[in-house]
Jmol script that loads the backbone (N, CA, C; Angstrom):
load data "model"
ATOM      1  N   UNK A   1       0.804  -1.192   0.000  1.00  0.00           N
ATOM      2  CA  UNK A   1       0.000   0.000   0.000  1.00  0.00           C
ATOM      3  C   UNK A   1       0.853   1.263   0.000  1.00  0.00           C
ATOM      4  N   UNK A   2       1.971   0.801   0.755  1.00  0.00           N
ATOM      5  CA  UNK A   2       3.127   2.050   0.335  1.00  0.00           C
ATOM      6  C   UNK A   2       3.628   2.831  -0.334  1.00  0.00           C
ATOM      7  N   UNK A   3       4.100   1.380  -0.846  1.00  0.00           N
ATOM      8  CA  UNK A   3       4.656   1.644  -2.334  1.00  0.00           C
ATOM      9  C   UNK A   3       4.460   1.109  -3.264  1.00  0.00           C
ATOM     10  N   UNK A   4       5.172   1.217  -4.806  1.00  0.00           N
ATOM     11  CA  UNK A   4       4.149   0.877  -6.197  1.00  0.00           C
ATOM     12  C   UNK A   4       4.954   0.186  -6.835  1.00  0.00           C
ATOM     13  N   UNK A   5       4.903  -0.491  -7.522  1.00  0.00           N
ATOM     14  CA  UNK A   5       6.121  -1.494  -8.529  1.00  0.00           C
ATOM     15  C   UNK A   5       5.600  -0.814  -9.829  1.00  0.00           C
ATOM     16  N   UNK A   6       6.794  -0.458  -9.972  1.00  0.00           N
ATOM     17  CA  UNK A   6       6.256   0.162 -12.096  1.00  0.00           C
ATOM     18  C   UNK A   6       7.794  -0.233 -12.347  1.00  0.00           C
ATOM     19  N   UNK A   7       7.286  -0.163 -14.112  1.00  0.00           N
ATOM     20  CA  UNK A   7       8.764  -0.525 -14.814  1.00  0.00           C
ATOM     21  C   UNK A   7       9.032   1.067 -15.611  1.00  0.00           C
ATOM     22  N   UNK A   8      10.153   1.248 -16.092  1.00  0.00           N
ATOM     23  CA  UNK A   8      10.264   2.162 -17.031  1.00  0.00           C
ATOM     24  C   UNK A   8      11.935   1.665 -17.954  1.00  0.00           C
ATOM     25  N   UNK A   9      11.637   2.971 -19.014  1.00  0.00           N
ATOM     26  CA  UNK A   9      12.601   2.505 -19.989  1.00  0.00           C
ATOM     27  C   UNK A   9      14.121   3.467 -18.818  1.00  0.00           C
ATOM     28  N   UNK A  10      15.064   3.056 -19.174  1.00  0.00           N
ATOM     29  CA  UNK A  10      16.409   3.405 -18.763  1.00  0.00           C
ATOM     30  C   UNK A  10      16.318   4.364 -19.835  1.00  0.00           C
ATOM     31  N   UNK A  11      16.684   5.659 -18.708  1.00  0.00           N
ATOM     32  CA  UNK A  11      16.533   7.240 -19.913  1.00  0.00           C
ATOM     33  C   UNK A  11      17.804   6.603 -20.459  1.00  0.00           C
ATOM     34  N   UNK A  12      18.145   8.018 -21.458  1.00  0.00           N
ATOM     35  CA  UNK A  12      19.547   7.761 -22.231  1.00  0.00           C
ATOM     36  C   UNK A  12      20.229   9.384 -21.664  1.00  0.00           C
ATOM     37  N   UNK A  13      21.032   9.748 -21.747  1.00  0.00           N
ATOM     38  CA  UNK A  13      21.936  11.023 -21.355  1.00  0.00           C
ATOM     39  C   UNK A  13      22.261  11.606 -22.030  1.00  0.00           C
ATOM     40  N   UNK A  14      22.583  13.075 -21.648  1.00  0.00           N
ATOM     41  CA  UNK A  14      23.170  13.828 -22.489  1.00  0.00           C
ATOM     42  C   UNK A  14      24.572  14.080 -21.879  1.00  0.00           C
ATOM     43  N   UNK A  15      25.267  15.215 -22.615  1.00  0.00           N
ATOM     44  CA  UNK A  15      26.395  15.766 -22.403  1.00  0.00           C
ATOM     45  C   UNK A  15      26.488  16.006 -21.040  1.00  0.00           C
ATOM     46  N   UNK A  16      27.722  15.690 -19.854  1.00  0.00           N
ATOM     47  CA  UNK A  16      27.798  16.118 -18.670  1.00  0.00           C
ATOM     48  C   UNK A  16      26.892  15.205 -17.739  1.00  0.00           C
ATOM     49  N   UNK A  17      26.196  13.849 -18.154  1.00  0.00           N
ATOM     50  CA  UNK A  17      25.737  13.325 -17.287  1.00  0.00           C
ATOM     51  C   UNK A  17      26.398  11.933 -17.285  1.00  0.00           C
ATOM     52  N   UNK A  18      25.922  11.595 -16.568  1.00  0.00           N
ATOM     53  CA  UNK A  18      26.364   9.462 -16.406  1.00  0.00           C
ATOM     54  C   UNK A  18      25.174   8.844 -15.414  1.00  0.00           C
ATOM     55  N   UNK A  19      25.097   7.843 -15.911  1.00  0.00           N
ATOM     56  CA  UNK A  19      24.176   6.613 -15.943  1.00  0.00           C
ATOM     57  C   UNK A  19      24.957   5.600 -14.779  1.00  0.00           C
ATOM     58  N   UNK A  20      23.782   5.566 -13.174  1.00  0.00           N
ATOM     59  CA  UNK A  20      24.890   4.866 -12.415  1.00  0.00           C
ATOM     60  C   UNK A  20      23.931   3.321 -12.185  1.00  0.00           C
ATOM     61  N   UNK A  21      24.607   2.331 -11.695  1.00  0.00           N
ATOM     62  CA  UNK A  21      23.429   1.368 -11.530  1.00  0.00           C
ATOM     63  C   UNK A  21      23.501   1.258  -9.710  1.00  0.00           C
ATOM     64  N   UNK A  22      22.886   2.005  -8.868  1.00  0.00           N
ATOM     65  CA  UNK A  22      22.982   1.669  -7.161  1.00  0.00           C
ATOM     66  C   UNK A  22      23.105   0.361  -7.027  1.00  0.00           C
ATOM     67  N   UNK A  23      24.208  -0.021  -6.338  1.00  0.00           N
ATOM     68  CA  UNK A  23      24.557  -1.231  -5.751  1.00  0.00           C
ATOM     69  C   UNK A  23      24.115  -1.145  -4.226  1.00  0.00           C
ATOM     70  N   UNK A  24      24.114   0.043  -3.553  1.00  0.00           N
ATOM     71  CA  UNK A  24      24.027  -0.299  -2.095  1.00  0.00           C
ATOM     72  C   UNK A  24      22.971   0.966  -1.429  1.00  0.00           C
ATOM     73  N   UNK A  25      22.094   1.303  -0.449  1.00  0.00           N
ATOM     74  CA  UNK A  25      21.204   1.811  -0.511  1.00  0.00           C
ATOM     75  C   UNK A  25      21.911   1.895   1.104  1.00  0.00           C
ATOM     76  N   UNK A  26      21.855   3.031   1.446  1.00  0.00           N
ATOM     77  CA  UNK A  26      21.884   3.321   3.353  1.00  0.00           C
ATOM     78  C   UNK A  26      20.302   3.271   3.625  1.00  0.00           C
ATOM     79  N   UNK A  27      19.954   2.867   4.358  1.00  0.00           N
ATOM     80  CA  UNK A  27      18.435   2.412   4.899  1.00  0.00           C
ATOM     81  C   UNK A  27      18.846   3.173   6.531  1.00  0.00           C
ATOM     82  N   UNK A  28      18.807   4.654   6.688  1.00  0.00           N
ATOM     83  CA  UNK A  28      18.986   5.266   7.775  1.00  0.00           C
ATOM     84  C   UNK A  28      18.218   5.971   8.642  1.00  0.00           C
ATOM     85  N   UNK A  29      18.121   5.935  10.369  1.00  0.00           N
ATOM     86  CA  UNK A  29      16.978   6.491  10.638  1.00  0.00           C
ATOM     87  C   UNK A  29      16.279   7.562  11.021  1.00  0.00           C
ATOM     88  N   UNK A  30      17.398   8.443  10.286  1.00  0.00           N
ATOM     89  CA  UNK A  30      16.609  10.107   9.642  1.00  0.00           C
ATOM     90  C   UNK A  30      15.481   9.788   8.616  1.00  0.00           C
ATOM     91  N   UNK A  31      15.960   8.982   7.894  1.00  0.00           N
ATOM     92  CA  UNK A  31      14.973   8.777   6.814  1.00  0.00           C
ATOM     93  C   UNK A  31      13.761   9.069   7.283  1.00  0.00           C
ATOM     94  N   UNK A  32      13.230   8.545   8.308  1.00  0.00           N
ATOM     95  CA  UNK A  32      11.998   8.869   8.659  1.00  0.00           C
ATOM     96  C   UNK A  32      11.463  10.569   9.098  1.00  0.00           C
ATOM     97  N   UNK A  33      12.625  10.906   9.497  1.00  0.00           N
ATOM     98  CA  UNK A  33      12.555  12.352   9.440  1.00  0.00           C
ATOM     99  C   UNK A  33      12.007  13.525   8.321  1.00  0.00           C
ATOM    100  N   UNK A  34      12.939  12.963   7.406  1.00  0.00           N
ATOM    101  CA  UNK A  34      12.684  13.261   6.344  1.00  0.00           C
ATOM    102  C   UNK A  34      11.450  13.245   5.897  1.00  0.00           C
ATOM    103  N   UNK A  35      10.193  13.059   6.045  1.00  0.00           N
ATOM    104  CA  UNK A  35       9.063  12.586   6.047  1.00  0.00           C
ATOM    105  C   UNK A  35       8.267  13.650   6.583  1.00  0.00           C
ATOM    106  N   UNK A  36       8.835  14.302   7.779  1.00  0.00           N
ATOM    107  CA  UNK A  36       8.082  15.247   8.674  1.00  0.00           C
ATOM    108  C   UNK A  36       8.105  16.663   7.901  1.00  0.00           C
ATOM    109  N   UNK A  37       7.084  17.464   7.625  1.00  0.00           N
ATOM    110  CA  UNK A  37       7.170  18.448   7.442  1.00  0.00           C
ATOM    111  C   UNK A  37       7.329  19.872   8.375  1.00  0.00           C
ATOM    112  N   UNK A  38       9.133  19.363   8.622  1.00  0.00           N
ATOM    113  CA  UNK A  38       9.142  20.462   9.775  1.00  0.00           C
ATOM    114  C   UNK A  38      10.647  20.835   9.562  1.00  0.00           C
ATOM    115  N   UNK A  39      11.042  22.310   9.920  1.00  0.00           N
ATOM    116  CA  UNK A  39      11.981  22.909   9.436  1.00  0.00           C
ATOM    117  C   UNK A  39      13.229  21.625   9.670  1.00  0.00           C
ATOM    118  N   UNK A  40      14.022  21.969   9.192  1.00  0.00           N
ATOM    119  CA  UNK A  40      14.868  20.388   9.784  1.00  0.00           C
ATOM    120  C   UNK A  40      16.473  20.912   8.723  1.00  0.00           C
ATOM    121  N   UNK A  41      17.501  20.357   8.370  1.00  0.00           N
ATOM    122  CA  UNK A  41      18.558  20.828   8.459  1.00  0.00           C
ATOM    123  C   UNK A  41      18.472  20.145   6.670  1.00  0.00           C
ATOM    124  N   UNK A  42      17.737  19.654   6.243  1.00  0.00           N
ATOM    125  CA  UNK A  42      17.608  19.214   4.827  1.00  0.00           C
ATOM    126  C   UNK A  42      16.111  19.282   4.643  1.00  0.00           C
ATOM    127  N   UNK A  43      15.493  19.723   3.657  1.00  0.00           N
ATOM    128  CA  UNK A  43      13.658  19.717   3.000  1.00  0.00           C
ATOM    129  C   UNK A  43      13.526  18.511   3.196  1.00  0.00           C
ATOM    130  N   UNK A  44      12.070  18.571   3.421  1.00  0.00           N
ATOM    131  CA  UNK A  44      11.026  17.246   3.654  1.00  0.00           C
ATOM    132  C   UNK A  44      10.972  16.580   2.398  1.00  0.00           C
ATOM    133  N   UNK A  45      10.543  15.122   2.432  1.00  0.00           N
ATOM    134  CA  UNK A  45      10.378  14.598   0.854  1.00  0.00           C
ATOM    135  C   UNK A  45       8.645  15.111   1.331  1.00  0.00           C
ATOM    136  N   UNK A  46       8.266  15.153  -0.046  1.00  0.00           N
ATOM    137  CA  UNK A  46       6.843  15.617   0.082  1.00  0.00           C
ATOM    138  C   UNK A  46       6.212  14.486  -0.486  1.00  0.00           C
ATOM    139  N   UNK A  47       4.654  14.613  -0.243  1.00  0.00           N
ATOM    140  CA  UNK A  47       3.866  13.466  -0.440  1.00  0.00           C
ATOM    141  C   UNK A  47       4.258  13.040  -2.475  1.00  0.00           C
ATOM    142  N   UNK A  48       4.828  12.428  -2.947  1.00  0.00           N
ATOM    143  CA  UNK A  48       4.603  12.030  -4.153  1.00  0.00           C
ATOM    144  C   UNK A  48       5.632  12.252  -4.833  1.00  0.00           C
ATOM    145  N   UNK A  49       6.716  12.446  -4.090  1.00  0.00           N
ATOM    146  CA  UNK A  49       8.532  12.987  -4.347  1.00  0.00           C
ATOM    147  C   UNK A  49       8.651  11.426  -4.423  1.00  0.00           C
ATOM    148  N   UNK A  50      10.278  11.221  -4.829  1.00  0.00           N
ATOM    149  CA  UNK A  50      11.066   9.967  -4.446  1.00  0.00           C
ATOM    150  C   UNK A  50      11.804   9.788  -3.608  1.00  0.00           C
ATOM    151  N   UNK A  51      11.657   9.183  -2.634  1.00  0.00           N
ATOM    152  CA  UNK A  51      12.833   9.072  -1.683  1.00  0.00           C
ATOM    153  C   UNK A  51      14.142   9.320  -2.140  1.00  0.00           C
ATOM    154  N   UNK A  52      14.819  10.076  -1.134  1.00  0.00           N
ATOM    155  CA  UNK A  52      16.017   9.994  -1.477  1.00  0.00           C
ATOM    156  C   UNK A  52      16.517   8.777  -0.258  1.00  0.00           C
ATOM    157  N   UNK A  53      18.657   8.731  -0.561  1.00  0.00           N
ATOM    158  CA  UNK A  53      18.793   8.001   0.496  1.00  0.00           C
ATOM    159  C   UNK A  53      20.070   7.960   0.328  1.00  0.00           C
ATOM    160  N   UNK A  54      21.709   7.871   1.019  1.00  0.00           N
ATOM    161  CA  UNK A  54      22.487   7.486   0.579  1.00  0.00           C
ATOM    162  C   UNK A  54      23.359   6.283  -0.002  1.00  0.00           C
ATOM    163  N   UNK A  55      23.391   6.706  -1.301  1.00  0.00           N
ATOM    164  CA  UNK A  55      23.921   5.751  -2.045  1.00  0.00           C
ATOM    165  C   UNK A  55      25.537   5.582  -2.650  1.00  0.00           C
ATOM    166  N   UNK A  56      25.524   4.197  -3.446  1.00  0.00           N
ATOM    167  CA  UNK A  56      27.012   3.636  -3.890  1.00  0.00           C
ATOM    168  C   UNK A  56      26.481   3.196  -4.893  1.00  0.00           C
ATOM    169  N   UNK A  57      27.144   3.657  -6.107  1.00  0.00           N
ATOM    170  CA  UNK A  57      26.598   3.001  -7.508  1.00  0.00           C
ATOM    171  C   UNK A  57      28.229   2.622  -8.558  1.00  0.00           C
ATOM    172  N   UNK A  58      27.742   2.315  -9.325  1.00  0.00           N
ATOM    173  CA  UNK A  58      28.723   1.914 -10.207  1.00  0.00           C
ATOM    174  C   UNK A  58      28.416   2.773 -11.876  1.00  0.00           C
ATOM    175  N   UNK A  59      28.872   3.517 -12.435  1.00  0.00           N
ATOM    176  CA  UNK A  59      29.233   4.286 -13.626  1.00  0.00           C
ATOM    177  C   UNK A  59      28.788   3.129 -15.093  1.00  0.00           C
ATOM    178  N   UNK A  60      27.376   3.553 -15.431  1.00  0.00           N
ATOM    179  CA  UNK A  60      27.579   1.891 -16.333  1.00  0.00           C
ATOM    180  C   UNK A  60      27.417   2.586 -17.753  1.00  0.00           C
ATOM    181  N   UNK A  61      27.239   4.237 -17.758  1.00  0.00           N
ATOM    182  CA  UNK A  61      27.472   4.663 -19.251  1.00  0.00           C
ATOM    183  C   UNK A  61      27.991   6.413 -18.406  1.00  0.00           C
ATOM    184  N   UNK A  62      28.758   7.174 -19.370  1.00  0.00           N
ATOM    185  CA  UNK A  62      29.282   8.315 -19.043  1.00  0.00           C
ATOM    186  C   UNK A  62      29.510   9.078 -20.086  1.00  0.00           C
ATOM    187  N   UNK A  63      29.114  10.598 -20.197  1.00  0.00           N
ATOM    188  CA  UNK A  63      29.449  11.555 -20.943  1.00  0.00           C
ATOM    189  C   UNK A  63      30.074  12.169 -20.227  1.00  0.00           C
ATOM    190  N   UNK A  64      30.085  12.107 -18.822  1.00  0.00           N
ATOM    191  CA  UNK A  64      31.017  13.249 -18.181  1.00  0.00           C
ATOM    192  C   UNK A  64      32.918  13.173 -18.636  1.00  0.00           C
ATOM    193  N   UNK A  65      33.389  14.319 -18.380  1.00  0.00           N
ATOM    194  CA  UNK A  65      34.864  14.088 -18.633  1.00  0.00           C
ATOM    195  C   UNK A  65      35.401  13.422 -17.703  1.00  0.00           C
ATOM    196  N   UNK A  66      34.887  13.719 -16.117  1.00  0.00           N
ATOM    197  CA  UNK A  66      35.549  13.559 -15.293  1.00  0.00           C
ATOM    198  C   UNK A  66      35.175  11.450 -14.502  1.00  0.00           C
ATOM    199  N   UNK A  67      34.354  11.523 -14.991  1.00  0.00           N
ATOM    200  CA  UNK A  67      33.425   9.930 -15.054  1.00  0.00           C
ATOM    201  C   UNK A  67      33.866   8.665 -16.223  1.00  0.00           C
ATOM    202  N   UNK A  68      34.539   7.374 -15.598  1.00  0.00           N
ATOM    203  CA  UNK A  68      34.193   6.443 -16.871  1.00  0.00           C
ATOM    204  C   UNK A  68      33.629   5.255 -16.252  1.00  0.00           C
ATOM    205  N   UNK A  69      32.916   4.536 -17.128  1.00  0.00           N
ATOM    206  CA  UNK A  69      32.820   3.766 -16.905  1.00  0.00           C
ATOM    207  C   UNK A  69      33.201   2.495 -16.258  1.00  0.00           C
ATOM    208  N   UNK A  70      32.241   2.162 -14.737  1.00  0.00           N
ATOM    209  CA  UNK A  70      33.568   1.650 -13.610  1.00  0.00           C
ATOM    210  C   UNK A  70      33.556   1.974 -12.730  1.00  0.00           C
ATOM    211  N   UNK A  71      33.655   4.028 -12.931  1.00  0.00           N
ATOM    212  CA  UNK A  71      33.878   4.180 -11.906  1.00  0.00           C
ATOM    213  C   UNK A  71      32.841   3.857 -10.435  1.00  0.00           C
ATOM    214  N   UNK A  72      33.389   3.810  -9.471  1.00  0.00           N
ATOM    215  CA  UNK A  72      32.375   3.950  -8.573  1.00  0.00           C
ATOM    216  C   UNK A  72      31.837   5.259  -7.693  1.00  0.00           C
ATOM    217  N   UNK A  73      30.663   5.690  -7.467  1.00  0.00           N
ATOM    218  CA  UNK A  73      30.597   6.939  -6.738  1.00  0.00           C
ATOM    219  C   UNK A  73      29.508   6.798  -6.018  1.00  0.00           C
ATOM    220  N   UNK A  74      29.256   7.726  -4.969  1.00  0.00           N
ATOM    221  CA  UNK A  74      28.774   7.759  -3.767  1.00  0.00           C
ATOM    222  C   UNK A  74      27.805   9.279  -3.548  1.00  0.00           C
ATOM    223  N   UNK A  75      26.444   8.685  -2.896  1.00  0.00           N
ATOM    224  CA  UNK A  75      25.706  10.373  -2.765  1.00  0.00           C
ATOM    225  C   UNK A  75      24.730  10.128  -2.721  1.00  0.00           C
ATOM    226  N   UNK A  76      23.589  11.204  -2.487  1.00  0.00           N
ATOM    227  CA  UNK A  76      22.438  11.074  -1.610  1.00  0.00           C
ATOM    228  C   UNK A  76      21.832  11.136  -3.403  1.00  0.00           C
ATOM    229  N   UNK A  77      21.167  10.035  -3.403  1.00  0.00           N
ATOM    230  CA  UNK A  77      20.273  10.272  -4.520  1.00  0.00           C
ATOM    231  C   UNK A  77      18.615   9.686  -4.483  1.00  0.00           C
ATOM    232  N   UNK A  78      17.837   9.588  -5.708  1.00  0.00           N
ATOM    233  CA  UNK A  78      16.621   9.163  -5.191  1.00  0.00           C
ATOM    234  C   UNK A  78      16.615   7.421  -5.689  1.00  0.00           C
ATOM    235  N   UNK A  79      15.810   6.937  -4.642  1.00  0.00           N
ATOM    236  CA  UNK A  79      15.679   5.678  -4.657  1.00  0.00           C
ATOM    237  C   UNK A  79      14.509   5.343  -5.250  1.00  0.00           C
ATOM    238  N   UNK A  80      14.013   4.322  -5.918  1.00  0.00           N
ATOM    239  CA  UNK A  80      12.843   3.528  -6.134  1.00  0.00           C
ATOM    240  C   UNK A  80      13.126   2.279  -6.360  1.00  0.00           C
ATOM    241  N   UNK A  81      12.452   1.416  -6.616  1.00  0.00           N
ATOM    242  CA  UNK A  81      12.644  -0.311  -6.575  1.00  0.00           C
ATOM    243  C   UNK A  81      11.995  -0.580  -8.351  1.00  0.00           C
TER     244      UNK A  81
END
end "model"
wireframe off; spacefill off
backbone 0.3
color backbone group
């Protein structure tokens, strides 16, 4: 009832972006914070946003200069299943 299972196509990129595949998801318990709509030291996810969460992904296409494929990188991004 939470949450929703959908499929979609894998966008494609432009110039200055890269394509990561999340290998590892922090499941942390601000997260729930995050939730509250109350001044707080990062914005609320709002009703119909995507979670964010911190993540570890792996580089599986790259236009960036500074990005290749491989690499690995790390950062608060949005999650879905």
């Amino acid at each position: 009832e939470t949450w929703d299972y959908t499929e979609s196509e894998i966008p494609s990129i432009t110039d200055g972006e890269l394509l990561i595949k999340i290998e590892y998801i922090s499941m942390d318990p601000a997260m729930r914070g995050w939730l509250n709509d109350a001044k707080s030291y990062i914005a609320p996810v709002q009703i119909g946003e995507v979670m964010r969460a911190g993540t570890v992904g792996k580089v599986i296409e790259s236009k960036h200069e500074k990005f290749v494929v491989g690499d690995y990188v790390a950062g608060h991004n949005g999650v879905q299943s």
